[in-house]
C-alpha angles and dihedrals in degrees: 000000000000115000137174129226131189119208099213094180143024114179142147114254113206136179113298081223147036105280128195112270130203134080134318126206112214125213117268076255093054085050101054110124081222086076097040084112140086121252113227125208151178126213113173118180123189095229144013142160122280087244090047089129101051087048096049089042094051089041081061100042089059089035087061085062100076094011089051101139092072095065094058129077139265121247146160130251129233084258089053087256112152098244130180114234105205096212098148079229080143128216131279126277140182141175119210138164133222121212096217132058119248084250088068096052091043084247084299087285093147087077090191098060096054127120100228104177090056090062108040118065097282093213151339131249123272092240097063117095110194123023121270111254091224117044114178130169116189111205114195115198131213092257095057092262124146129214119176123194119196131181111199123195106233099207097075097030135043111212082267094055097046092053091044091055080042096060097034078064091050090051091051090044091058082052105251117162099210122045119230094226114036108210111250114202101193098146084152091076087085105039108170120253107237099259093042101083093038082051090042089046107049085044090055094053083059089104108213122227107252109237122233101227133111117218121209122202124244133181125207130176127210123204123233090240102058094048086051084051094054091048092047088055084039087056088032097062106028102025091241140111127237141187126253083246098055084052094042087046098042083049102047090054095040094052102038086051094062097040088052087047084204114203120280113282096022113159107224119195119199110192136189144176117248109192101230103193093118092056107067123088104276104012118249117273117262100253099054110137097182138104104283103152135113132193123267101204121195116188124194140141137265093243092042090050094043088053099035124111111232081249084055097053097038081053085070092046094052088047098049098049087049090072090049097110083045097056098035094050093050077049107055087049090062087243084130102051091042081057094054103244119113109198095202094061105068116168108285095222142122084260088062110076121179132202132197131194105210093167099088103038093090107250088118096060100050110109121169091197108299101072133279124301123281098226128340108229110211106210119229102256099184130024090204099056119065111220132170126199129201114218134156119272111246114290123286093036121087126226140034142314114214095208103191145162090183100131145065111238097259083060108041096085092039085059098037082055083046100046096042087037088076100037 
């Protein structure tokens, strides 16, 4: 369905109070080229208050005092090094109004027919000179309803970090005076070994070959039964337990697998990120808001994959996460870059397919004063990389949606019959 919206306001929103200025260093994480790029979401609530923008802009405004880095600017030191310069110059805002109600729309759960650019901060003023770190548009419907779209730069903020910050502005929003979490900076827990940024840097000026795919996006839920009914076979048969991830995972690459029907001896890759904050020693503080993450890489076959069990499958996830402190800590070390190898540049091919588990993040709990999201919408950042993200179904439902764009078009329907033909 067309729809109109009318964006009534574009501002900048700054710290309510004087914040501390200067230069931040970021982590070697936060410095990856990989997260030189912006994360775009959707929050879209049912309901929400007529001043829902002044209360969530405010909210921000008083959020940008402890959290005050994130309403300063990238930039880049003498030595080439990604740096944060706290200069309070605040993050972009902007009010706007939709002519329909989210009913009308279904709650926008058909993700390829929305308008995105309607709903994201559609640009940023002339005068600014480097990009805000935080863009956010709130759109109120005609029915009350609320849809934030937010685009966050990566480079400063995990997913953790950025609902963290979310709900930090929530709490603020409901007029608390304390914050629950306090933000903890802390981007000195990962400084480089000498030889780590000269290695990182010679493999990034390896330029890839682009790949010449398209990929279309595709949803699935799963129901919460039938994830409870994969983990009970997977007890059933290994004696083990296992997470609704490590079966949705084990799933998803299964199943695409079979529907590509990829060439004898292909070597597939799944790959997902593992937050790592636990792992250090000593952990990092409860509070930190940066980049601490680190690839988990399965490799298979195409005939291995085609003929596995989802146990069996689940089996390689499980292995390979168990050498998760392993791996981080060599990394960490810079043993894997002197070697050659960057973890965090797997092939960009249609042999490479990543997952993300965005349920337990926090987005879903955020709630500013009229209740929690009803579903958070990802927003494809790259036609070339499959990807699948593993979000809640809209509340009331139970279960996962699987949202993806994974696949080339002659295969979308071939994985959608795979993936409904073992619900």
């Amino acid at each position: 369905m067309a729809f109109s919206v009318i964006r009534s306001s574009r501002n900048t929103v700054r710290p309510r109070e004087q914040t501390p200025s200067g230069t931040l260093d970021l982590s070697a994480i936060d410095r990856l080229p990989v997260l030189r790029c912006n994360a775009r979401t959707l929050h879209v609530f049912r309901r929400g208050p007529e001043q829902a923008a002044r209360i969530i802009r405010e909210a921000l405004s008083r959020a940008l005092v402890p959290y005050y880095p994130l309403a300063g600017r990238l930039k880049e030191s003498s030595q080439g090094q990604l740096q944060i310069e706290c200069s309070g110059e605040g993050l972009w805002f902007l009010e706007a109004s939709a002519d329909c109600t989210l009913h009308a729309v279904n709650d926008f759960e058909d993700v390829a027919s929305i308008p995105y650019e309607e709903l994201l901060p559609d640009h940023i003023p002339e005068n600014e000179r480097i990009e805000p770190l935080v863009q956010m548009q709130v759109t109120q419907f005609a029915c009350g309803g609320i849809v934030i779209g937010l685009i966050f730069c990566h480079s400063i903020c995990d997913g953790l970090g950025a609902a963290q910050f979310l709900n930090a502005v929530g709490e603020l929003a409901k007029g608390v005076e304390h914050l629950s979490i306090q933000p903890v900076w802390r981007r000195d827990f990962f400084p480089p070994p000498p030889h780590h940024q000269a290695n990182l840097t010679a493999l990034v000026n390896l330029p890839p070959p682009m790949p010449n795919y398209r990929l279309e996006h595709a949803n699935v839920d799963i129901l919460l039964d039938h994830i409870n009914q994969l983990k009970r076979e997977f007890q059933r048969s290994t004696g083990q337990t296992c997470s609704s991830f490590e079966t949705v995972a084990a799933t998803f690459w299964s199943r695409r697998t079979q529907a590509i029907n990829f060439k004898e001896n292909t070597q597939l890759k799944l790959v997902f990120f593992a937050n790592c904050r636990q792992l250090l020693d000593p952990p990092l503080p409860n509070g930190f808001y940066g980049n601490c993450f680190f690839p988990v890489t399965i490799t298979g076959s195409s005939e291995q994959l085609s003929r596995a069990s989802i146990t069996d499958v689940v089996n390689l996830i499980q292995e390979a996460k168990a050498k998760l402190p392993v791996e981080f800590a060599k990394y960490m070390k810079g043993d894997l870059l002197k070697d050659g190898e960057d973890p965090f540049a797997p092939p960009l091919t249609y042999t490479t397919l990543f997952i993300s588990e965005w349920g337990r993040l926090g987005f879903n709990q955020v709630d500013y004063g009229w209740g929690p999201p009803v579903h958070i919408v990802p927003i494809q950042g790259s036609s070339i990389i499959p990807v699948g993200i593993v979000g809640y179904l809209p509340l009331p439902k139970k279960g996962v949606r699987l949202m993806t764009w994974c696949v080339e078009e002659v295969h979308r329907q071939p994985f959608l019959d795979q993936m409904m033909a073992h619900e």
